[in-house]
PAMARRO-831535 format. One line per 8 residues: their letters; for each residue x, y, z of C-alpha. Coordinates in Angstrom, 1 decimal, decimal comma, m for minus. Example, Ala and Ser with C-alpha at 12.3 -4.5 7.8 and 13.67 -1.06 7.14 Angstrom:
# residues 2
AS> 12,3:m4,5:7,8 | 13,7:m1,1:7,1 $
***
This chain:
# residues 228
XXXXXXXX> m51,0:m7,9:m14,4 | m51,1:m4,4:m13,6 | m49,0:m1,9:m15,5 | m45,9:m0,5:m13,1 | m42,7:0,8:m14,2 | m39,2:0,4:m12,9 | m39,5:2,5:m10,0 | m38,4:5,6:m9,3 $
XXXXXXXX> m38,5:7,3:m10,9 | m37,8:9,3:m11,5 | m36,7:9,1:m11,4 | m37,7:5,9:m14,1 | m40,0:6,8:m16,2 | m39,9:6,0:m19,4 | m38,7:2,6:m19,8 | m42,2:1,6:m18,8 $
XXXXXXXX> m42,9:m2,1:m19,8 | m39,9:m2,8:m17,0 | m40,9:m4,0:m14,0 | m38,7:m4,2:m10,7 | m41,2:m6,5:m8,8 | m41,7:m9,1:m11,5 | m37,7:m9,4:m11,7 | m37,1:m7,2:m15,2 $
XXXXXXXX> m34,7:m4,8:m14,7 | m31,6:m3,5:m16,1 | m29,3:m2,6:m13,3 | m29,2:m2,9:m9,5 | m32,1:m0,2:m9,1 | m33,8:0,8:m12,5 | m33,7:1,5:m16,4 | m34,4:5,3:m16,5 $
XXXXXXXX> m32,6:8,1:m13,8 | m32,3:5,7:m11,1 | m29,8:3,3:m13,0 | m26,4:2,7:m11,8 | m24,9:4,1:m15,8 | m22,0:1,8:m14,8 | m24,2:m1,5:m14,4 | m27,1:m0,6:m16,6 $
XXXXXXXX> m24,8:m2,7:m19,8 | m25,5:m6,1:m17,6 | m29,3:m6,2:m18,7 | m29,3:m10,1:m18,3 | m28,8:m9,5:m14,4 | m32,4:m10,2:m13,0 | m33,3:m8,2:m9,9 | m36,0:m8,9:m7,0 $
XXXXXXXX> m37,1:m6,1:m4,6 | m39,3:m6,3:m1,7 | m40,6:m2,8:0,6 | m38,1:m1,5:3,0 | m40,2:1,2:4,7 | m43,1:3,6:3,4 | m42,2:6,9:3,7 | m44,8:8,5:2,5 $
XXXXXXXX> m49,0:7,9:2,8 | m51,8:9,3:0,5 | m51,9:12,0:3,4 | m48,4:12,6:3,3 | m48,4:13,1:m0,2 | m51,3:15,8:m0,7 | m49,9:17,7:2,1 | m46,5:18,0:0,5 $
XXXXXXXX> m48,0:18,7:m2,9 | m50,1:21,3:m0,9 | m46,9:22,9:0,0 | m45,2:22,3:m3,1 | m48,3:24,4:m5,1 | m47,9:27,2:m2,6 | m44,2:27,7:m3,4 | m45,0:27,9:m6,9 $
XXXXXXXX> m47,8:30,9:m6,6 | m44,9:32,6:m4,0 | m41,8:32,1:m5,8 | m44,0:33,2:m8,9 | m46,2:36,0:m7,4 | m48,8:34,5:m9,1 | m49,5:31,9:m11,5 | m49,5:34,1:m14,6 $
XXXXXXXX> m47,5:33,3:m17,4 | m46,9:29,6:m15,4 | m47,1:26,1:m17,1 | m46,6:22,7:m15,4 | m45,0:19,9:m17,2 | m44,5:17,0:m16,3 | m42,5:13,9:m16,6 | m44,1:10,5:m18,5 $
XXXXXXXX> m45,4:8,8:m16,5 | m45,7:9,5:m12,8 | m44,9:13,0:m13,0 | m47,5:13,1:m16,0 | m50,6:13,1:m12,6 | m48,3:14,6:m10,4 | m48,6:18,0:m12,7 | m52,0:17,5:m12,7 $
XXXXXXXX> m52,9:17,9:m9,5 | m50,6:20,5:m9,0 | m52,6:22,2:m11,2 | m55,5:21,6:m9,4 | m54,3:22,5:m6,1 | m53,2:26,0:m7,5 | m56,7:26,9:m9,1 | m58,3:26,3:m6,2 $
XXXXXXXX> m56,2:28,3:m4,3 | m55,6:31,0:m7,0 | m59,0:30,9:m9,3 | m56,3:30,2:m12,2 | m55,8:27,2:m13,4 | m52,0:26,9:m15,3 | m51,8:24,9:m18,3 | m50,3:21,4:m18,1 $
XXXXXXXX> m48,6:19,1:m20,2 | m47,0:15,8:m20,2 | m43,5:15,6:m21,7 | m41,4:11,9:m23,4 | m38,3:12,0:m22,7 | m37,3:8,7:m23,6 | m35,6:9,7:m26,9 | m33,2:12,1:m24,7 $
XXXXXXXX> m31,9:9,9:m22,5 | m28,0:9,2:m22,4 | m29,1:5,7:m21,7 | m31,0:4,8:m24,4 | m29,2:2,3:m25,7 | m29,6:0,6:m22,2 | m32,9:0,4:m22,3 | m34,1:m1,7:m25,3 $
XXXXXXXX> m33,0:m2,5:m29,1 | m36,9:m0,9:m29,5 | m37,3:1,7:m26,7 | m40,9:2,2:m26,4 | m41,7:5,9:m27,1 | m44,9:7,7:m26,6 | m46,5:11,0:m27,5 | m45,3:14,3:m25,8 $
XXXXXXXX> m48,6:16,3:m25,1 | m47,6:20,0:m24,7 | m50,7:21,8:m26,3 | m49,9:25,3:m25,9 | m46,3:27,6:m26,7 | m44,1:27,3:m23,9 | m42,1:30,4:m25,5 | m41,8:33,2:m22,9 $
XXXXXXXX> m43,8:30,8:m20,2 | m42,1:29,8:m16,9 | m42,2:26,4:m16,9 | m42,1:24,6:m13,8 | m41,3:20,7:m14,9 | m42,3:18,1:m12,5 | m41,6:14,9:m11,6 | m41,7:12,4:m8,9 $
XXXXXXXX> m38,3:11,6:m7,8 | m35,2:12,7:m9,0 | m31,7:10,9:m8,2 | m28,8:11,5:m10,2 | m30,4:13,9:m12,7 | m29,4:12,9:m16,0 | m33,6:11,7:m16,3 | m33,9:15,5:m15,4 $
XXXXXXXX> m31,5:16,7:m18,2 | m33,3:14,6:m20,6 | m36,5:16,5:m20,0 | m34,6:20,5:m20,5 | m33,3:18,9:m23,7 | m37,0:17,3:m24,8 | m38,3:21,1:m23,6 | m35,8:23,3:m25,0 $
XXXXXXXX> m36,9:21,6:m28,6 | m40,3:22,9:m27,7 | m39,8:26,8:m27,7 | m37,8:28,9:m25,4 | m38,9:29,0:m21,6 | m38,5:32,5:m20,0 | m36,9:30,1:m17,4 | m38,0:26,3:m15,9 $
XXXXXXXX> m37,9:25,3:m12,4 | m38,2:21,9:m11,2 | m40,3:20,4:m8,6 | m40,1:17,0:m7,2 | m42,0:14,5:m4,5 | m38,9:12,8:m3,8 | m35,3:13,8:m3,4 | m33,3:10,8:m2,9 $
XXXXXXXX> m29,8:12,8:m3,5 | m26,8:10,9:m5,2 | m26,5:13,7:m8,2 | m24,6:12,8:m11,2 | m25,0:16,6:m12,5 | m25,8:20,1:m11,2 | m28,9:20,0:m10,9 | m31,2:21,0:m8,0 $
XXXXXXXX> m35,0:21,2:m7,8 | m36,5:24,7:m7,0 | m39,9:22,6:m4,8 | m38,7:19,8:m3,0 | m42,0:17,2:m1,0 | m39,7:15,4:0,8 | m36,2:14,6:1,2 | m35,3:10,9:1,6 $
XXXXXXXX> m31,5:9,8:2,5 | m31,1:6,7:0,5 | m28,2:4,1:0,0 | m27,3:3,4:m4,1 | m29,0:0,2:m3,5 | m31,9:1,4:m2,5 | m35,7:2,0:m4,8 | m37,5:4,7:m4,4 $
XXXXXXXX> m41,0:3,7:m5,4 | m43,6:6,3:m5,9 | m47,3:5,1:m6,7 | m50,2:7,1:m7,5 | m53,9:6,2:m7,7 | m54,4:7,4:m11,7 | m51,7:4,6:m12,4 | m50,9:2,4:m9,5 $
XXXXXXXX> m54,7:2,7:m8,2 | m53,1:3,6:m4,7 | m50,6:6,9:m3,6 | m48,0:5,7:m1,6 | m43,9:6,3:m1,7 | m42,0:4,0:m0,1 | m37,8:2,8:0,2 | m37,1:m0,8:m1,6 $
XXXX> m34,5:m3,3:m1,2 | m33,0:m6,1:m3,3 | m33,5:m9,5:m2,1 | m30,4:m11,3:m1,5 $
***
């Protein structure tokens, strides 16, 4: 069976090993941003989800990474001193190919990394008695940098404040921006991303479910529903 993760993220992550469309799930959307904190204790509730709507196609998605890679050589004048990191897992490909998008636009290519942030999460205890953690793969010193972290949805944030923490250990950022496929709103905490692909009005009960080709083996985002 093919690898997927409690979607969305985003905003879900990093309880990989969870997966919403075989019924494993730990709340009424899923284990990592996207759960409902007040339901994610009821981990015996099993949950079935089915596509809404696709809101997004592979073309959709390269041009709103296109823009997305612009904004960050504008808002930066340039792409010196910049380093993309992203969020395990989707946001992990989503970084890369933001840094390809700005080399070939710029002749630079930033440096990229892929950040865990499973052991930051407030919901750890939510997720498993054995959370699985993997490496975080930031080759380079992020001191002074401007990092711009990526991932591909974010919802109510607190997977977002996770990864400042996990980056923060790392060194100290001249400053971070974030940039996001998806906004699905619903914030929890002040935050807001700086590069937004696509804003998506979404109910709580609601999935957003973002696949890419280097995991998913297709790029798609689309809105999911529980089954009743």
């Amino acid at each position: 069976m093919r690898d997927r993760r409690p979607r969305e993220s985003a905003d879900a992550r990093a309880a990989e090993g969870t997966d919403l469309r075989t019924s494993k799930s730990v709340g009424p959307t899923n284990p990592r941003d996207q759960a409902d904190q007040k339901g994610a204790k009821e981990r015996t509730v099993l949950v079935e989800l089915r596509d809404k709507t696709q809101i997004m196609d592979e073309m959709g998605m390269k041009r709103a990474l296109t823009r997305i890679a612009h904004e960050i050589i504008e808002t930066n004048k340039g792409v010196q001193g910049v380093a993309l990191v992203g969020i395990r897992r989707r946001g992990g490909p989503l970084a890369v190919r933001l840094a390809d998008l700005i080399e070939s636009f710029e002749g630079i290519r930033p440096p990229v990394g892929v950040l865990d942030i499973t052991l930051y999460r407030d919901d750890l205890t939510a997720l498993a008695n054995q959370p699985l953690v993997h490496r975080t793969e930031v080759h380079f010193d992020i001191t002074g940098m401007s990092i711009v972290l990526v991932d591909d949805v974010i919802y109510t944030g607190r997977t977002v404040r996770a990864g400042l923490d996990a980056l923060i250990d790392l060194g100290r950022p001249r400053r971070i921006q974030l940039a996001v496929l998806i906004d699905r709103g619903h914030r929890e905490l002040p935050i807001k991303p700086d590069f937004v692909g696509k804003n998506v009005p979404t109910s709580r009960e609601e999935v957003v479910s973002v696949c890419v080709r280097e995991i998913d083996d297709e790029d798609k985002v689309t809105i999911q529903e529980r089954i009743q």
